[in-house]
N, CA, C and O atoms as a CHARMM CRD file, in Angstrom:
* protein
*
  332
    1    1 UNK  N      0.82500  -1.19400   0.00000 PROA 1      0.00000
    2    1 UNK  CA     0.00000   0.00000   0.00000 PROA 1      0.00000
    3    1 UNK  C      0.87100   1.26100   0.00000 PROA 1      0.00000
    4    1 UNK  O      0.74400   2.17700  -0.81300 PROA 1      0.00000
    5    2 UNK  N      1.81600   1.21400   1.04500 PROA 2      0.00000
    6    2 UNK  CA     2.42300   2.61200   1.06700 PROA 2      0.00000
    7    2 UNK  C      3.28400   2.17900  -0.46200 PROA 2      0.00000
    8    2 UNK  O      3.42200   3.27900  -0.99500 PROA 2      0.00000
    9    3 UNK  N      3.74500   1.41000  -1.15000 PROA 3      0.00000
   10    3 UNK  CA     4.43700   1.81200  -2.45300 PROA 3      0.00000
   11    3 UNK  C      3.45800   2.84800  -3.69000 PROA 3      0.00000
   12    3 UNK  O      3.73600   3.87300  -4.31200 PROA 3      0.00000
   13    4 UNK  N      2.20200   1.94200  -3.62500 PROA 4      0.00000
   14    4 UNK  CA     1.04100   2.93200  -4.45200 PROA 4      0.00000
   15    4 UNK  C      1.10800   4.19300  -3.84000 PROA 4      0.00000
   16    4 UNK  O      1.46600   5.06300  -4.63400 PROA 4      0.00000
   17    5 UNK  N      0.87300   4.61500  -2.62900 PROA 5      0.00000
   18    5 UNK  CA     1.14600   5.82000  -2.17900 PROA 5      0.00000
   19    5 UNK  C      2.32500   6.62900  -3.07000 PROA 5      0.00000
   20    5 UNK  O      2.12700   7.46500  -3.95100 PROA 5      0.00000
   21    6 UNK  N      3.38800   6.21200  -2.65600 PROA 6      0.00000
   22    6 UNK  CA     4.40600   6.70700  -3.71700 PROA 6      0.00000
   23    6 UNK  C      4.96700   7.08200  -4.49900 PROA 6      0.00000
   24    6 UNK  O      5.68300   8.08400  -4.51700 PROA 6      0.00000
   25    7 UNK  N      4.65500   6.03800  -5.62600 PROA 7      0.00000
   26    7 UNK  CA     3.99400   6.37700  -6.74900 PROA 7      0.00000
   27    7 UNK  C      2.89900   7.05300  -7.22800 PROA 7      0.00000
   28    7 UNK  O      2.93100   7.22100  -8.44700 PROA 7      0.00000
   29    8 UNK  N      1.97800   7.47900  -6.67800 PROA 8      0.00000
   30    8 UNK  CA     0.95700   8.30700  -6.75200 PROA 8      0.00000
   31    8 UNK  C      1.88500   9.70900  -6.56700 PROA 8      0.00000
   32    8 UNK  O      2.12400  10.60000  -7.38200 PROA 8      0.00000
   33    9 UNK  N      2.23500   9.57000  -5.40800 PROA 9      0.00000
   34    9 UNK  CA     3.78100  11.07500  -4.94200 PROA 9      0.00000
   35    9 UNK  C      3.93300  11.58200  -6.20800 PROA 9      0.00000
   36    9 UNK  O      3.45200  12.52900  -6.83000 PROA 9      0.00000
   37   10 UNK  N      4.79800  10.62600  -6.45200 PROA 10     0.00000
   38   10 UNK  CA     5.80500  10.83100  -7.26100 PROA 10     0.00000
   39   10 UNK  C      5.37300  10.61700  -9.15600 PROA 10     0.00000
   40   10 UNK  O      5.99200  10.51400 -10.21600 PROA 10     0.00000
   41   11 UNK  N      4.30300  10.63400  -8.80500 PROA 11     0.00000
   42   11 UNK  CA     3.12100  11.24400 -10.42800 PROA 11     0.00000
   43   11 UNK  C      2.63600  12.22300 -10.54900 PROA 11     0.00000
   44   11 UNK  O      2.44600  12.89200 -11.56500 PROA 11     0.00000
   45   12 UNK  N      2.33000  12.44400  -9.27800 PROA 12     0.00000
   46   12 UNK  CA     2.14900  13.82000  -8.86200 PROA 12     0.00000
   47   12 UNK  C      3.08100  15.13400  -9.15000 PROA 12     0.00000
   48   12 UNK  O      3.00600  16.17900  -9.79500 PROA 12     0.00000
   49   13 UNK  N      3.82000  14.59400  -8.45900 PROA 13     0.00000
   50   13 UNK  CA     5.35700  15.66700  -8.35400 PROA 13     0.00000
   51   13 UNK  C      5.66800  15.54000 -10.25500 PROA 13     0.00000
   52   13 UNK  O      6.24000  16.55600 -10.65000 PROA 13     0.00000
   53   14 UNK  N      5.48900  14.87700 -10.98500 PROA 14     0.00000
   54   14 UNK  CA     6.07800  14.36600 -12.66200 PROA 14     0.00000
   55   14 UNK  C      5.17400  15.70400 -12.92700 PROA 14     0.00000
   56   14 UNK  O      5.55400  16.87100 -13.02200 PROA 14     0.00000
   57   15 UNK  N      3.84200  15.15400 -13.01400 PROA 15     0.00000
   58   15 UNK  CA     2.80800  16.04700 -13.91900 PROA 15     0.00000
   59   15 UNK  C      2.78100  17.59800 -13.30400 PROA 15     0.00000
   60   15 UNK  O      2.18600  18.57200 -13.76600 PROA 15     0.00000
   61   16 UNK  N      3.61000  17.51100 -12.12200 PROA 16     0.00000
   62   16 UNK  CA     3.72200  19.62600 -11.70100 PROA 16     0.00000
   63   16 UNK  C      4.68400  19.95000 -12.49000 PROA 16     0.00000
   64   16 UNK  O      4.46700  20.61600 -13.50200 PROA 16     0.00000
   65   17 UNK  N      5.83900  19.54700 -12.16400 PROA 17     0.00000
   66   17 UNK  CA     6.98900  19.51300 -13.34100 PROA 17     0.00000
   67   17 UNK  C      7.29300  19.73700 -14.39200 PROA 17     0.00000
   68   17 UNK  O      8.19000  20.44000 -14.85900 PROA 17     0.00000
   69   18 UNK  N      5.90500  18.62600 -15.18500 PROA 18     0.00000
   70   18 UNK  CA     5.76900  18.81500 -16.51800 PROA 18     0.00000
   71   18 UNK  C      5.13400  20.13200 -16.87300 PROA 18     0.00000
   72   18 UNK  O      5.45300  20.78300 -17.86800 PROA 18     0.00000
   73   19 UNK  N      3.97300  20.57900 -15.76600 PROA 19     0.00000
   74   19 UNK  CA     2.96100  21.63000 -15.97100 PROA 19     0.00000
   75   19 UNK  C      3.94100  22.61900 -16.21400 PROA 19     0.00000
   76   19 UNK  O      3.92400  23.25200 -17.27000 PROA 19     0.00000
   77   20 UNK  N      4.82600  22.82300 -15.30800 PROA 20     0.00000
   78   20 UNK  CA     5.95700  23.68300 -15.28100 PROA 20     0.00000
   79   20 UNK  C      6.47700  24.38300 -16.05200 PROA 20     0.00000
   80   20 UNK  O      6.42800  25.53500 -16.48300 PROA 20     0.00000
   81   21 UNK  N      7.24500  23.05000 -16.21100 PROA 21     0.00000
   82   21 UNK  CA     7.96300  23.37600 -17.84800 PROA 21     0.00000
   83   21 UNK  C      7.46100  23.69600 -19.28900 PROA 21     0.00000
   84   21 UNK  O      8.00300  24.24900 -20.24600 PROA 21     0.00000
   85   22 UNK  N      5.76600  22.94000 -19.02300 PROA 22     0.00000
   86   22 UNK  CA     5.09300  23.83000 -20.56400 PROA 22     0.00000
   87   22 UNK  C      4.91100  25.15200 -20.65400 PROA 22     0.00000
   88   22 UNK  O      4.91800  25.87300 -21.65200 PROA 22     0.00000
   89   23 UNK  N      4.64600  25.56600 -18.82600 PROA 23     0.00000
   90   23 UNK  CA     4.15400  27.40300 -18.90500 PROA 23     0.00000
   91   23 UNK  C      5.81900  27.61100 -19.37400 PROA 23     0.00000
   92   23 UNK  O      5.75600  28.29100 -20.39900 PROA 23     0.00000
   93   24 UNK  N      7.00700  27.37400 -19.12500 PROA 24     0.00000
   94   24 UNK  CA     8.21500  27.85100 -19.15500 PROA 24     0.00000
   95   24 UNK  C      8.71700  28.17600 -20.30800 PROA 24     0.00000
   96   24 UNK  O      9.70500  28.89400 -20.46500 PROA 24     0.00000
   97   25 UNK  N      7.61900  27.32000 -21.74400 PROA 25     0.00000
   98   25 UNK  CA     8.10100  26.75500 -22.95500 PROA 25     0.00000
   99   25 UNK  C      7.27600  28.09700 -23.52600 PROA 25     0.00000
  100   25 UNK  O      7.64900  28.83900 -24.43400 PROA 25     0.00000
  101   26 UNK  N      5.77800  28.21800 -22.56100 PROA 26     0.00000
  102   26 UNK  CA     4.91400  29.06400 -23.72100 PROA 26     0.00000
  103   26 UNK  C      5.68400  30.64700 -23.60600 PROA 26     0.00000
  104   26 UNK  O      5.92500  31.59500 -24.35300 PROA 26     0.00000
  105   27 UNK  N      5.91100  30.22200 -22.02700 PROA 27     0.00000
  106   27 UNK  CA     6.66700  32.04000 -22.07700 PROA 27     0.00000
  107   27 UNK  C      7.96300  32.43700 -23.19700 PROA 27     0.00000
  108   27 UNK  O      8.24800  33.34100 -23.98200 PROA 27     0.00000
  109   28 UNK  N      8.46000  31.28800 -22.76800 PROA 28     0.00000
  110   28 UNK  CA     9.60300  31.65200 -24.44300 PROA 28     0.00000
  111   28 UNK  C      9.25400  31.95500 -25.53400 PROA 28     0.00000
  112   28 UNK  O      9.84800  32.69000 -26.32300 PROA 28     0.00000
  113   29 UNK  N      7.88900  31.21200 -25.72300 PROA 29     0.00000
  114   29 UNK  CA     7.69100  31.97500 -27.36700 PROA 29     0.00000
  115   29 UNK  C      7.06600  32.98400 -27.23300 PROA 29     0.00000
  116   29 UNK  O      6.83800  33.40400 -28.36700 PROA 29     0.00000
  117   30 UNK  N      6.52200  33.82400 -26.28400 PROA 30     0.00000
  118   30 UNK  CA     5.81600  34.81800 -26.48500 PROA 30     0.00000
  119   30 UNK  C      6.56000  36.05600 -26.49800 PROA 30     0.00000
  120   30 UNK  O      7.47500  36.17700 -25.68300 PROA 30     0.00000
  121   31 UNK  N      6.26000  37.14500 -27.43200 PROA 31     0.00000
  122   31 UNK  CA     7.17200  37.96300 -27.82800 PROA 31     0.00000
  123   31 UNK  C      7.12100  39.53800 -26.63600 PROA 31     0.00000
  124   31 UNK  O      6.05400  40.13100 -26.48100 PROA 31     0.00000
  125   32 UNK  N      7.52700  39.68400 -26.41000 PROA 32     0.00000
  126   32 UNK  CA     7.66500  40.61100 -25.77100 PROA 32     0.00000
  127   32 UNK  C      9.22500  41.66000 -25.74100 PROA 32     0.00000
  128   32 UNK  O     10.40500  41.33400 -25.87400 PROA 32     0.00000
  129   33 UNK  N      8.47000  43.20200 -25.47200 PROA 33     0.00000
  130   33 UNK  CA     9.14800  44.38100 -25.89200 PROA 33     0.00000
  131   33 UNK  C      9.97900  44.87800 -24.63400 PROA 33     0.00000
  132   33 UNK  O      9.47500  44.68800 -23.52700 PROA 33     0.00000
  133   34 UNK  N     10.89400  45.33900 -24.70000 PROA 34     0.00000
  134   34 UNK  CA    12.04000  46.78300 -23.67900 PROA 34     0.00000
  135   34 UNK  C     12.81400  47.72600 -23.83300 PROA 34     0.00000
  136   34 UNK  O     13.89200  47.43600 -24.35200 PROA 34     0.00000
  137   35 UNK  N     12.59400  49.07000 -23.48200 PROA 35     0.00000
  138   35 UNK  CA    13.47500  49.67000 -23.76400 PROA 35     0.00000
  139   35 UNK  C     14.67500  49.61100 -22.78200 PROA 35     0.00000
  140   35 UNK  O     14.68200  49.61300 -21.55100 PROA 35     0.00000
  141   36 UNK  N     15.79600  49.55300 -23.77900 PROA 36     0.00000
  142   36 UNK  CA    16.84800  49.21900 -23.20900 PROA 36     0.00000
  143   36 UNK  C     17.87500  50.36500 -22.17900 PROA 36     0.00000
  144   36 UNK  O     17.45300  51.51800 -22.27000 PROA 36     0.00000
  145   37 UNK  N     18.77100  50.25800 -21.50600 PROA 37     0.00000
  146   37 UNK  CA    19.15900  51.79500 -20.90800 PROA 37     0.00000
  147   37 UNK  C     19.53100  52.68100 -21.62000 PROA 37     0.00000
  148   37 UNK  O     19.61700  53.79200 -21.09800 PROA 37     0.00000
  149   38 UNK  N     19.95400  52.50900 -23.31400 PROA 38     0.00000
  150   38 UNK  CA    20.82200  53.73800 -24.44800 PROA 38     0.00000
  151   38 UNK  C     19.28400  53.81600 -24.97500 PROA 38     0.00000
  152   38 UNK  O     19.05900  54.59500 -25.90000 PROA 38     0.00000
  153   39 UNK  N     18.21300  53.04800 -24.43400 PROA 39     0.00000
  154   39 UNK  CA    17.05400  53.88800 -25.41800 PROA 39     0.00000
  155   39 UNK  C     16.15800  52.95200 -26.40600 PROA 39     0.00000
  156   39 UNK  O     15.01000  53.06900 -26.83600 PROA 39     0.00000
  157   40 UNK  N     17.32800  51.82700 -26.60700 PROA 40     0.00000
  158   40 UNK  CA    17.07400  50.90000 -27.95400 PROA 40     0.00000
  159   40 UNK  C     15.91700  49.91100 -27.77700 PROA 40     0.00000
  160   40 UNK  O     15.72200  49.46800 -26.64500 PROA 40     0.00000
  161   41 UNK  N     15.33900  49.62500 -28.52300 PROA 41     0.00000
  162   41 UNK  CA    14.00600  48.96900 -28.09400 PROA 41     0.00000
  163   41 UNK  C     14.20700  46.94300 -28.58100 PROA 41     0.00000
  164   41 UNK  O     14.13100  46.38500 -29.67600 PROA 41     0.00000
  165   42 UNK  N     14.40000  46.53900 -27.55400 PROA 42     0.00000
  166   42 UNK  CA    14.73200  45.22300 -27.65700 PROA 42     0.00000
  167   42 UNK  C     13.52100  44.65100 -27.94800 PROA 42     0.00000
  168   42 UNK  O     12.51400  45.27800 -27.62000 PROA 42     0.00000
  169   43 UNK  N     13.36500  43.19300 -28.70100 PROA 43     0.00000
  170   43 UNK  CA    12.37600  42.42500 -28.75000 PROA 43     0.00000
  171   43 UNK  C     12.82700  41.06800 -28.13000 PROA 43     0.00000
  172   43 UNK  O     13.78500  40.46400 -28.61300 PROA 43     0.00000
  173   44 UNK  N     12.35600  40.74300 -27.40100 PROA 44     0.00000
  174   44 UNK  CA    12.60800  39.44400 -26.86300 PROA 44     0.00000
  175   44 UNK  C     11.66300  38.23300 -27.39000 PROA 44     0.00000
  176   44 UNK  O     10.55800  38.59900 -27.78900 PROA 44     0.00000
  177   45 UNK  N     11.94000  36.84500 -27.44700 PROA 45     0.00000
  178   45 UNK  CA    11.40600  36.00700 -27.88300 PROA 45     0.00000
  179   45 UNK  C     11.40800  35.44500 -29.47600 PROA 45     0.00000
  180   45 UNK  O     10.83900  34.46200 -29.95200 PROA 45     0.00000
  181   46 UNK  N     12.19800  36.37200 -30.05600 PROA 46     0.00000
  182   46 UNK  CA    12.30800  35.58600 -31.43800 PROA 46     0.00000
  183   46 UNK  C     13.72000  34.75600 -31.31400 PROA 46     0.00000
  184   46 UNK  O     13.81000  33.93100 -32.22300 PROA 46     0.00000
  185   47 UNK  N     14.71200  34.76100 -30.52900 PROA 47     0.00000
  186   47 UNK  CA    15.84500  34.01800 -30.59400 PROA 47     0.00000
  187   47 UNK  C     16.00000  33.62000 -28.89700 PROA 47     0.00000
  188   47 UNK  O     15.13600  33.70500 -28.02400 PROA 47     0.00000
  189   48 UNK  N     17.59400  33.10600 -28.77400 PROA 48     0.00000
  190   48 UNK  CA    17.98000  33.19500 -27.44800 PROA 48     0.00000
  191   48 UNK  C     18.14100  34.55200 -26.84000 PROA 48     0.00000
  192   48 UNK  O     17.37700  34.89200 -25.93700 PROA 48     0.00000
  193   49 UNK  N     19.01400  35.29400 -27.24100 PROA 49     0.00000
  194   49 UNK  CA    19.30300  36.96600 -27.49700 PROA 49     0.00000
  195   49 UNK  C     18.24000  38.18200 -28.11700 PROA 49     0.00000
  196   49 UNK  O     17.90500  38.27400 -29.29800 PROA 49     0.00000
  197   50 UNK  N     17.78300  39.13500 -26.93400 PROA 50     0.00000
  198   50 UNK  CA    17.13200  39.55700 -28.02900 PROA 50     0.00000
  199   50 UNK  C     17.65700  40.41900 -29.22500 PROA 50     0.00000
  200   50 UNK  O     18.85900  40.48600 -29.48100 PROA 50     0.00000
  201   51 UNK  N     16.67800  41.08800 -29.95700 PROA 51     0.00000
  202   51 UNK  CA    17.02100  41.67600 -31.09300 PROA 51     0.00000
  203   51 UNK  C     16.89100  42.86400 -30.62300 PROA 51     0.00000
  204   51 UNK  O     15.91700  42.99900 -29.88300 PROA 51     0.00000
  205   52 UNK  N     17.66800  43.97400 -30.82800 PROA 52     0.00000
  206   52 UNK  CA    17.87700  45.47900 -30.34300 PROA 52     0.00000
  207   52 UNK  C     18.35000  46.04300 -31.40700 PROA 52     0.00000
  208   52 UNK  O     19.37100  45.87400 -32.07300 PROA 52     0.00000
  209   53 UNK  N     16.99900  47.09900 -31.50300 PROA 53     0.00000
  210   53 UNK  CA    17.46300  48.15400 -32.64800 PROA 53     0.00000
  211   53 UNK  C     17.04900  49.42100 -31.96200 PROA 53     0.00000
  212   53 UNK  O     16.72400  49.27800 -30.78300 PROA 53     0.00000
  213   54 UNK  N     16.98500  50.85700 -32.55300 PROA 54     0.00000
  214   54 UNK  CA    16.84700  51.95400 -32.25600 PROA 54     0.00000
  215   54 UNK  C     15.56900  52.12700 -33.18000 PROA 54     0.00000
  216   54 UNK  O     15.29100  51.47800 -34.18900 PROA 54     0.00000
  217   55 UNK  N     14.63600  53.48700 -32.40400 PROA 55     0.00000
  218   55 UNK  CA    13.63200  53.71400 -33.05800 PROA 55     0.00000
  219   55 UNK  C     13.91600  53.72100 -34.31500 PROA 55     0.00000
  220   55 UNK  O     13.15100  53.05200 -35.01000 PROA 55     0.00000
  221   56 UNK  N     14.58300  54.14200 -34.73000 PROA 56     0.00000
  222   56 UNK  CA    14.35800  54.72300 -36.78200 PROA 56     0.00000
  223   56 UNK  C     14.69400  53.80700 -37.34000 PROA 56     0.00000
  224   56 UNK  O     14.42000  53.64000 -38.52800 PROA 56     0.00000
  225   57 UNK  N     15.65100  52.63500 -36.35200 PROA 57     0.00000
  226   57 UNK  CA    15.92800  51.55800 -37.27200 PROA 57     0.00000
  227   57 UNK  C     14.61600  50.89100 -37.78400 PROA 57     0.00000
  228   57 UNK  O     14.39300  50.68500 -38.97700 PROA 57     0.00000
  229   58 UNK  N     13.46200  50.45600 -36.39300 PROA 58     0.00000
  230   58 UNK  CA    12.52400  49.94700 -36.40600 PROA 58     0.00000
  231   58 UNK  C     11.91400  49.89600 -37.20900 PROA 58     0.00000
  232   58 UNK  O     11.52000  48.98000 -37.93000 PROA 58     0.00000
  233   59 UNK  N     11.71500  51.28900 -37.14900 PROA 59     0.00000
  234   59 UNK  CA    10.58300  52.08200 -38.32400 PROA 59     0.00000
  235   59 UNK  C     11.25800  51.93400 -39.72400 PROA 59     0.00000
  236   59 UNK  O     10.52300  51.74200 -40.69300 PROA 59     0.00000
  237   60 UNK  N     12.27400  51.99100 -39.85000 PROA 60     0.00000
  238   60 UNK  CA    13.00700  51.74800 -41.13700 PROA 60     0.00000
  239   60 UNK  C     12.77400  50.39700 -41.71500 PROA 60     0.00000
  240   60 UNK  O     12.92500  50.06800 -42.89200 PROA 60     0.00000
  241   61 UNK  N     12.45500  49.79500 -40.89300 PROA 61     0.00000
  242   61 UNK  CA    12.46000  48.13400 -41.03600 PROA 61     0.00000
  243   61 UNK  C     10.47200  47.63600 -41.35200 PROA 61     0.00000
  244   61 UNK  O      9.81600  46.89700 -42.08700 PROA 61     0.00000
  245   62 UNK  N     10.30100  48.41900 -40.47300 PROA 62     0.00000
  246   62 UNK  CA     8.10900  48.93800 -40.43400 PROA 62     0.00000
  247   62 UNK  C      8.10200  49.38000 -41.69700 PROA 62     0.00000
  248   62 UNK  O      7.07100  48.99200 -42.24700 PROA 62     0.00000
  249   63 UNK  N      8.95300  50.17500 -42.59100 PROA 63     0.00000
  250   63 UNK  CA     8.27400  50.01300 -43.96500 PROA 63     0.00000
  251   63 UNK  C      8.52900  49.68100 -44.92800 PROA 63     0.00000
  252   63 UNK  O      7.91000  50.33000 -45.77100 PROA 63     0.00000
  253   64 UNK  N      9.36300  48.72500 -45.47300 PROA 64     0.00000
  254   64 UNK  CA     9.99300  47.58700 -45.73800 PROA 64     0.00000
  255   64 UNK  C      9.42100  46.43000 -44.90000 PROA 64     0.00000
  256   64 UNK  O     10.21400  45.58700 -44.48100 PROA 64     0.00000
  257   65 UNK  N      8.41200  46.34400 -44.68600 PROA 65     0.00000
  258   65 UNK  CA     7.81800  44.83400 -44.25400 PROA 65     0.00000
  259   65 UNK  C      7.17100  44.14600 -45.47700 PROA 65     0.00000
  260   65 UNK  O      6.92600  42.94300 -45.57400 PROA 65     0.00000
  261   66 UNK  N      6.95100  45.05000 -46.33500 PROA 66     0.00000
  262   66 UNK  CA     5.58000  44.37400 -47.27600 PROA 66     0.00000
  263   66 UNK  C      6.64900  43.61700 -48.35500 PROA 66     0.00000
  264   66 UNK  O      6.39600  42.49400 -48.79100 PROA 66     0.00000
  265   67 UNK  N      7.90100  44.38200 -48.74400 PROA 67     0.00000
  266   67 UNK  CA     9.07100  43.84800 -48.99200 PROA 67     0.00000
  267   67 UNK  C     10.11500  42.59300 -48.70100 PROA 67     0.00000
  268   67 UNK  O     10.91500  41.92600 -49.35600 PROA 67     0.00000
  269   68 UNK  N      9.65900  42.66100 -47.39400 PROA 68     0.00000
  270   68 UNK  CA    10.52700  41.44100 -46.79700 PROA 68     0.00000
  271   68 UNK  C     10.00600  40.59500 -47.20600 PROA 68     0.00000
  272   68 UNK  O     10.55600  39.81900 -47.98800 PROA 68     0.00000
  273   69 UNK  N      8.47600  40.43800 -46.71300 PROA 69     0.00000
  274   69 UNK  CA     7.56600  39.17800 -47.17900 PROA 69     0.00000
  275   69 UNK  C      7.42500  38.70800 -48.51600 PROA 69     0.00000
  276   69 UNK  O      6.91900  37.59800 -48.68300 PROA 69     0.00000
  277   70 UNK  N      7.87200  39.52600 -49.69400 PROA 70     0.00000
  278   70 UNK  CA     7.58600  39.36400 -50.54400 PROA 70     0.00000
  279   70 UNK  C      9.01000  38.58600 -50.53200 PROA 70     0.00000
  280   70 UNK  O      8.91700  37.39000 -50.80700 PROA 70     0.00000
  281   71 UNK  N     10.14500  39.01100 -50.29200 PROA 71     0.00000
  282   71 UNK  CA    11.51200  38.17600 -50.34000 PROA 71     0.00000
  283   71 UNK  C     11.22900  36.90100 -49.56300 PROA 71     0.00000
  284   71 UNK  O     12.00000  35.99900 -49.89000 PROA 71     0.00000
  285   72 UNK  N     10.47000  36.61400 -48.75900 PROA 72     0.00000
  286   72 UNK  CA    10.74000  35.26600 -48.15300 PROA 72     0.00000
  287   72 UNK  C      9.91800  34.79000 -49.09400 PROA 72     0.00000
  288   72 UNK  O     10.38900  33.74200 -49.53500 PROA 72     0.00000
  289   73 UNK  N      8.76700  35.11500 -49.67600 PROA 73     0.00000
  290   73 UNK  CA     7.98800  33.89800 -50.41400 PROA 73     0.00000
  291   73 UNK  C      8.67800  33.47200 -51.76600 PROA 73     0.00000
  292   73 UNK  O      8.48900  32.37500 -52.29300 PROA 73     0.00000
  293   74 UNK  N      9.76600  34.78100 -52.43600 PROA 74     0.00000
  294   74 UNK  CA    10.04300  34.17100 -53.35400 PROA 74     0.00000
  295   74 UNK  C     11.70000  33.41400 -53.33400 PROA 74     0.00000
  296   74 UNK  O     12.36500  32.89400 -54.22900 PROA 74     0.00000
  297   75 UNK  N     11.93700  33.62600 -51.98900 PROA 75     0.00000
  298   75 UNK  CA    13.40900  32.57700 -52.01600 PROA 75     0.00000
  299   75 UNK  C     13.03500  31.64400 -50.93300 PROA 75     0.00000
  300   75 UNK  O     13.91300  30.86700 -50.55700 PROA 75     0.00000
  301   76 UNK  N     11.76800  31.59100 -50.32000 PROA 76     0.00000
  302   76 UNK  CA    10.96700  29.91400 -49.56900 PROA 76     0.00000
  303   76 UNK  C     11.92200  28.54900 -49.34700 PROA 76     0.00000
  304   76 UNK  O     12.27000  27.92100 -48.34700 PROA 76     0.00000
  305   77 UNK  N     12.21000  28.38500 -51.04000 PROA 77     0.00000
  306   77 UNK  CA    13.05700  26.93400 -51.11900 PROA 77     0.00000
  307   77 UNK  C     14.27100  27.24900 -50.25500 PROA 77     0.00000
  308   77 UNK  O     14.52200  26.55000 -49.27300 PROA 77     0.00000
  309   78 UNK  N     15.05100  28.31500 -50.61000 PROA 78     0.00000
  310   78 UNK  CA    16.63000  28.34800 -49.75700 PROA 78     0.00000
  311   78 UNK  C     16.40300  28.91300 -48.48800 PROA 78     0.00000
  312   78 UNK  O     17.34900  28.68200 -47.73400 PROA 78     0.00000
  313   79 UNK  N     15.49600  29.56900 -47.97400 PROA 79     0.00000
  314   79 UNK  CA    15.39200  29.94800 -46.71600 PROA 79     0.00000
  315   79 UNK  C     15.29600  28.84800 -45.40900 PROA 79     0.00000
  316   79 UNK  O     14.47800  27.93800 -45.54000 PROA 79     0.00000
  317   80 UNK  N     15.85400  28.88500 -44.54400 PROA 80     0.00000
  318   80 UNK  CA    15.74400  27.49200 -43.68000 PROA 80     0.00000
  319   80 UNK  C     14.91600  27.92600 -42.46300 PROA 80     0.00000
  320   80 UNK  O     15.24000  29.10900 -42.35300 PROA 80     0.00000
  321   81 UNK  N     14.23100  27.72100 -41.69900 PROA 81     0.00000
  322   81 UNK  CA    13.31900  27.55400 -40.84500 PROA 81     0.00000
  323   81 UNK  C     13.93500  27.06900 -39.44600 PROA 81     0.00000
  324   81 UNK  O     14.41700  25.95900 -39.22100 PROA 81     0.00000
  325   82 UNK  N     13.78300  28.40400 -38.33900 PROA 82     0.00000
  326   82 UNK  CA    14.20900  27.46400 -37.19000 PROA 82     0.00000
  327   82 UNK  C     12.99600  27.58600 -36.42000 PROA 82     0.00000
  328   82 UNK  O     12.14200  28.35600 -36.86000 PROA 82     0.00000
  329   83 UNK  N     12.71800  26.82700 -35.11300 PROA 83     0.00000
  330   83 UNK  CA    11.86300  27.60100 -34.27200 PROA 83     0.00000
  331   83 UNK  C     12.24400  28.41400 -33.11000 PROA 83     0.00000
  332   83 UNK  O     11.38500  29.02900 -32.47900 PROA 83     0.00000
């Protein structure tokens, strides 16, 4: 009896763990913004590191989006995919 106990424990303690580590997984992908101390506005969540640019870069980059997309769909095949 006390081994079922135990094991029950210690299924218990697995599936918190696991719960854990999925909230740990979703927070990584979710993207989130900072300004940094020189000002620069970091994005966190697209890599390990975030990405830090300066306003005008941003915006420089905000209009040239419709552009980019159009470059990924037409070089698709050579572009590689991480998550």
């Amino acid at each position: 009896m006390a081994i079922l106990q135990d094991q029950a424990a210690e299924l218990e303690a697995l599936r918190a763990e696991n719960a854990r580590l999925k909230e740990k997984m979703q927070a990584r992908q979710t993207i989130t913004f900072k300004v940094s101390d020189k000002g620069a506005l970091s994005v966190y969540g697209l890599q390990r590191w975030p990405v830090t640019l300066y306003k005008q870069q941003w915006l420089k980059l905000a209009k040239v989006m419709p552009q980019l997309q159009e470059f990924i769909s037409a070089n698709d095949g050579a572009l590689a995919e991480k998550e």
